[in-house]
DRENKE-167141 format. One record per residue (C-alpha): residue number from 0; residue in three letters; x, y, z. Coordinates in pm, whole numbers, padded with zeros to 5 digits. Example, Ala and Ser with C-alpha at 12.3 -4.5 7.8 and 13.67 -1.06 7.14 Angstrom:
// residues 2
R; 0; Ala; 01230; -00450; 00780
R; 1; Ser; 01367; -00106; 00714
// end
This chain:
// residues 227
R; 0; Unk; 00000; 00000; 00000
R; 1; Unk; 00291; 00228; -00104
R; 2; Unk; 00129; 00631; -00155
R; 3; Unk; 00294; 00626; -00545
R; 4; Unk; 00348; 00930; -00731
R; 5; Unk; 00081; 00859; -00972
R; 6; Unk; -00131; 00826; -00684
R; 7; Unk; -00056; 01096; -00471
R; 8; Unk; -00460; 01178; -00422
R; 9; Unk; -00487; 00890; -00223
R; 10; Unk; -00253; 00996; 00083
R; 11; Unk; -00207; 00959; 00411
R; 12; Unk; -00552; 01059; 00631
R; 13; Unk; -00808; 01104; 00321
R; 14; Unk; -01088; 00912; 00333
R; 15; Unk; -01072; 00653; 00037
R; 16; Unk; -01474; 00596; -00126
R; 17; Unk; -01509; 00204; -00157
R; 18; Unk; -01671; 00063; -00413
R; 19; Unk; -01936; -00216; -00333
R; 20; Unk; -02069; -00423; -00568
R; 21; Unk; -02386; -00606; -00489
R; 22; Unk; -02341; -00977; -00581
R; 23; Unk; -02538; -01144; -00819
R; 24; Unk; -02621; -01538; -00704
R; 25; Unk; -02437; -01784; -00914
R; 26; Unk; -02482; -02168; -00959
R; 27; Unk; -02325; -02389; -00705
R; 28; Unk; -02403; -02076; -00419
R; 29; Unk; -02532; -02215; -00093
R; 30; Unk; -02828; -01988; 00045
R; 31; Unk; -02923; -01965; 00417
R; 32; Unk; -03290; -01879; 00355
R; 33; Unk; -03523; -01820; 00682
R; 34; Unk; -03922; -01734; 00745
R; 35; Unk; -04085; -01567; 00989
R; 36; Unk; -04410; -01482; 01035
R; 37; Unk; -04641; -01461; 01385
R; 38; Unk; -04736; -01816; 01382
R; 39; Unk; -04495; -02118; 01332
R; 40; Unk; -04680; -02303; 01163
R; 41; Unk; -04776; -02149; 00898
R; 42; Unk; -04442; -02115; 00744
R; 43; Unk; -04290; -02466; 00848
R; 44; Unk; -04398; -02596; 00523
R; 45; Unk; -04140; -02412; 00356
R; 46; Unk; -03874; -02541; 00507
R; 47; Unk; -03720; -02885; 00440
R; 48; Unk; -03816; -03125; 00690
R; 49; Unk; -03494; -03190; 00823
R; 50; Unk; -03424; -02792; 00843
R; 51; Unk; -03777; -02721; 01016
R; 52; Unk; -03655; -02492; 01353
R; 53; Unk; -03861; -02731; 01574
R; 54; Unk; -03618; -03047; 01429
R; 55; Unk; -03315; -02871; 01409
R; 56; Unk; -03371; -02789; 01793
R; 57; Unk; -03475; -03101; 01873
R; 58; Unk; -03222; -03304; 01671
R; 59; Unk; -02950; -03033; 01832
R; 60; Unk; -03051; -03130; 02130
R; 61; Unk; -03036; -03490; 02130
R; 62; Unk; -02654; -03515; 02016
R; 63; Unk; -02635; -03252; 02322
R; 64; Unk; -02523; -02996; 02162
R; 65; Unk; -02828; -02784; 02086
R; 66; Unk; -02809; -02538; 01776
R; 67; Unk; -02443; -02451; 01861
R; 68; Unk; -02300; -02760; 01924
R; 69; Unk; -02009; -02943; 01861
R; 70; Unk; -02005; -03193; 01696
R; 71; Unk; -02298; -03163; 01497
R; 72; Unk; -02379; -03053; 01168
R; 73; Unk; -02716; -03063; 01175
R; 74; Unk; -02680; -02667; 01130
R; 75; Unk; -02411; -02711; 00821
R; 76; Unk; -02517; -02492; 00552
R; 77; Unk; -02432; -02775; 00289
R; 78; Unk; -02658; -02975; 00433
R; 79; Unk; -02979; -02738; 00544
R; 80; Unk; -02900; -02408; 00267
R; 81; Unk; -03055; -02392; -00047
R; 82; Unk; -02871; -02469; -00339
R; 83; Unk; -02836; -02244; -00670
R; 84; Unk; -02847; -02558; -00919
R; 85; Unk; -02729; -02556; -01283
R; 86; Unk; -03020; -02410; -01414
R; 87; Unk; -03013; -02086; -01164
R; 88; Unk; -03287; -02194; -00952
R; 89; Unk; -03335; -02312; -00578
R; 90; Unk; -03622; -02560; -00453
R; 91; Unk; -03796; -02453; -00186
R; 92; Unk; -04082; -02689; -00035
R; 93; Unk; -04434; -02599; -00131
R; 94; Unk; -04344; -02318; -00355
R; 95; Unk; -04125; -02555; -00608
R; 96; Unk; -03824; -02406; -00840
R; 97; Unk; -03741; -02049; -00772
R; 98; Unk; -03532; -01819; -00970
R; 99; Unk; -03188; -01696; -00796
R; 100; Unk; -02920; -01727; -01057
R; 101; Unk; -02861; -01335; -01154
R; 102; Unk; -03074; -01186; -00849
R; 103; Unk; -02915; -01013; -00543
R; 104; Unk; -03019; -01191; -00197
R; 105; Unk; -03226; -00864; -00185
R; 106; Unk; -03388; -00907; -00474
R; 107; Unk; -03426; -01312; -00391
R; 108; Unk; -03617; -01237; -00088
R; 109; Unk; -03886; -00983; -00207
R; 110; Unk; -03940; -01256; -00514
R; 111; Unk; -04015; -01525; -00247
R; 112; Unk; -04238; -01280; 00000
R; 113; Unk; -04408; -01151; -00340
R; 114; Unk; -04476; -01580; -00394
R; 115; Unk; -04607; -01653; -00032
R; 116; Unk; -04793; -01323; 00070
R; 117; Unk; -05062; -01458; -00118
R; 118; Unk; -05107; -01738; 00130
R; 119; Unk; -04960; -01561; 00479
R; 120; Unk; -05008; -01199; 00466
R; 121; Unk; -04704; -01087; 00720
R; 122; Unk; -04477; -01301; 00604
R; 123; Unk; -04064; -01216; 00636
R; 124; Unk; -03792; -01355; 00488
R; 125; Unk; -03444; -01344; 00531
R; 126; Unk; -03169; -01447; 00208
R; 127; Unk; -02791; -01498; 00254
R; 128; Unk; -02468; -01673; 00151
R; 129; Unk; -02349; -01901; 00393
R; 130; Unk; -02038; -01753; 00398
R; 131; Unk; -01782; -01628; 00110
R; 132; Unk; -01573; -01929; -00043
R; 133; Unk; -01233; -01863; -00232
R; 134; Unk; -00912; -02025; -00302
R; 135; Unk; -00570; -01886; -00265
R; 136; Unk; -00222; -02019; -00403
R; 137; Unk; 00122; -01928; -00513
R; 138; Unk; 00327; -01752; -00348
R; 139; Unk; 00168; -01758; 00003
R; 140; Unk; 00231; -01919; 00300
R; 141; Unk; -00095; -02110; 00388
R; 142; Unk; -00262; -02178; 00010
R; 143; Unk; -00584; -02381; -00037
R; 144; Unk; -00938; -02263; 00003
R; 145; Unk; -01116; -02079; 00264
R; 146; Unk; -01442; -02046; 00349
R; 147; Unk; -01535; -01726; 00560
R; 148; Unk; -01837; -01656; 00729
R; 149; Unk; -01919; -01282; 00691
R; 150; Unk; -02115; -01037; 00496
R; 151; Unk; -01807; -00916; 00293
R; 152; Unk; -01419; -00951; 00313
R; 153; Unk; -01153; -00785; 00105
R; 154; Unk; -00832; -00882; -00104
R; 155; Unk; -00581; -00771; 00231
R; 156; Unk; -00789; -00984; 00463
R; 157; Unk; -00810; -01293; 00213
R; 158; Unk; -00433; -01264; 00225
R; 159; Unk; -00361; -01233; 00567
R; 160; Unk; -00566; -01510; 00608
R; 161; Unk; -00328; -01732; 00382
R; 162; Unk; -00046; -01643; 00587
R; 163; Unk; 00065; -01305; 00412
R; 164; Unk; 00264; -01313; 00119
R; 165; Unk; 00595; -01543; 00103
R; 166; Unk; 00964; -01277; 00029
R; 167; Unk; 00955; -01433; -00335
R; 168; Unk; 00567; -01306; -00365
R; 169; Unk; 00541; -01068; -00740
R; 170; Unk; 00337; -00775; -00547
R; 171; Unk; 00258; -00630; -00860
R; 172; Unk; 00113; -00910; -01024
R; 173; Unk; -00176; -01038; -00810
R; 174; Unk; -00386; -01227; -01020
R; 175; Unk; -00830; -01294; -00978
R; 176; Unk; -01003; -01514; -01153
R; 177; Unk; -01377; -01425; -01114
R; 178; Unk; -01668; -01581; -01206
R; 179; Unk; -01987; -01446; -01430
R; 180; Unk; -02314; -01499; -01526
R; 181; Unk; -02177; -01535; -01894
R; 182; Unk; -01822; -01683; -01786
R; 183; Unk; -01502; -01587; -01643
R; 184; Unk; -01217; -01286; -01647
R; 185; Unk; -00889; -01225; -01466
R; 186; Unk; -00828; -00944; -01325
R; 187; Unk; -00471; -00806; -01259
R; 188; Unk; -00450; -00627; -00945
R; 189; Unk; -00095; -00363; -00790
R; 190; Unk; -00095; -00427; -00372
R; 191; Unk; 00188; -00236; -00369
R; 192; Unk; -00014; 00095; -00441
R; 193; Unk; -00346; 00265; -00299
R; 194; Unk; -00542; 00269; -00611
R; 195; Unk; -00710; -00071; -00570
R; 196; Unk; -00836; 00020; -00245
R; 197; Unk; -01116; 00208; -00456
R; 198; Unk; -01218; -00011; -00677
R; 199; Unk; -01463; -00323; -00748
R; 200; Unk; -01142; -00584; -00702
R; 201; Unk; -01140; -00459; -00327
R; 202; Unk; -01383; -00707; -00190
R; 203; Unk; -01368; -01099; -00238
R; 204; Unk; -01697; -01260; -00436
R; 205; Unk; -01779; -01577; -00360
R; 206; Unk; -01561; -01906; -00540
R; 207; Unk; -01283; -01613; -00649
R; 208; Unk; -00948; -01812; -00710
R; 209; Unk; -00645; -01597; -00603
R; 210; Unk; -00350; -01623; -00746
R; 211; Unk; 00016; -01511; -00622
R; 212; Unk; 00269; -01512; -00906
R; 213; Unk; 00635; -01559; -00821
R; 214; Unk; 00900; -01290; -00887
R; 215; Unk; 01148; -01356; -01185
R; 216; Unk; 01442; -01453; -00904
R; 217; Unk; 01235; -01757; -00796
R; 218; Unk; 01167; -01875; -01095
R; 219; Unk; 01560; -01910; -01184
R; 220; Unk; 01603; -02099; -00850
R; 221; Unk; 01738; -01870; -00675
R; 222; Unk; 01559; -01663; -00382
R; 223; Unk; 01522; -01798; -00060
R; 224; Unk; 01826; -02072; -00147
R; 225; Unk; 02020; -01858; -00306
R; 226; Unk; 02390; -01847; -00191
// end
């Protein structure tokens, strides 16, 4: 995070704008998808019967554990989320196949309340990831994927959480490979200057794949053995 000369509007003590993207649900996203409405009941039928509050509880607390414990993943998003399947959609019970694929988790939960007000007129739901998967490897010194469970996390954090950069680490060269609705791009980003701070490549989206190129000295073999 060097203050460069082409850069110099971007020093020490001004306030940086970030740029936040709203993500767009992909296939293969796992959604944690609640309902709430005054009486029970009437929205347990949209909920899987193994991911019903009442069984969850009771299954929780049977392996003694209750909703937090260990030991039991009877609260594991892969196995009670909703899945974004090939064709863009998520099943939920009793209203069938719903779009996601392309919606926000905004958007995704005003299409479902739109669906079931019909049927339970103060209905509520809540739509989120279960967390932001990427993968990270090269030149760090934990690589392999990650799976973080918050709302939004960016490119400094997803490093630090690999172990920081190894000495032999090309700063300059950070590479993303980031998935679309119509495919996939790389994007090329400078951690050695301010600039990126601003923009989209910030913030991690879900199932990015980091890469960490070496520096031309490591590639010859030299480096860290060097003599």
């Amino acid at each position: 995070m060097q203050n460069k000369e082409d850069e110099e509007e971007l020093s020490n003590d001004k306030l940086i704008e970030l740029s936040r993207v709203d993500y767009r649900l992909q296939p293969n996203d796992i959604l944690l998808i609640n309902f709430y409405s005054r009486e029970l009941e009437e929205v347990e039928k949209y909920y899987p019967i193994f991911a019903r509050p009442d069984n969850l509880l009771r299954l929780g607390n049977q392996n003694g554990g209750g909703n937090n414990g260990n030991g039991n993943n009877n609260n594991d998003p892969y196995m009670t989320g909703y899945n974004v399947d090939r064709d863009g959609k998520i099943e939920i019970n009793s209203l069938g196949k719903v779009n996601a694929a392309g919606l926000t988790t905004t958007e995704l939960k005003k299409q479902i309340e739109d669906l079931i007000r019909p049927d339970i007129s103060d209905i509520g739901v809540s739509v989120k990831l279960s967390g932001i998967p990427f993968t990270i490897y090269g030149e760090v010194n934990n690589p392999g994927p990650q799976l973080v469970r918050q709302y939004d996390l960016n490119l400094l954090e997803a490093i630090a959480r690999a172990g920081d950069l190894t000495i032999n680490a090309n700063r300059n060269h950070v590479l993303i490979m980031r998935q679309y609705p119509d495919g996939v791009k790389i994007h090329e980003v400078d951690v050695t200057g301010r600039k990126f701070i601003g923009s989209e490549l910030f913030f991690i989206q879900p199932d990015d794949l980091i890469y960490v190129a070496p520096l031309k000295i490591r590639e010859l073999g030299t480096g860290e053995t060097a003599l």
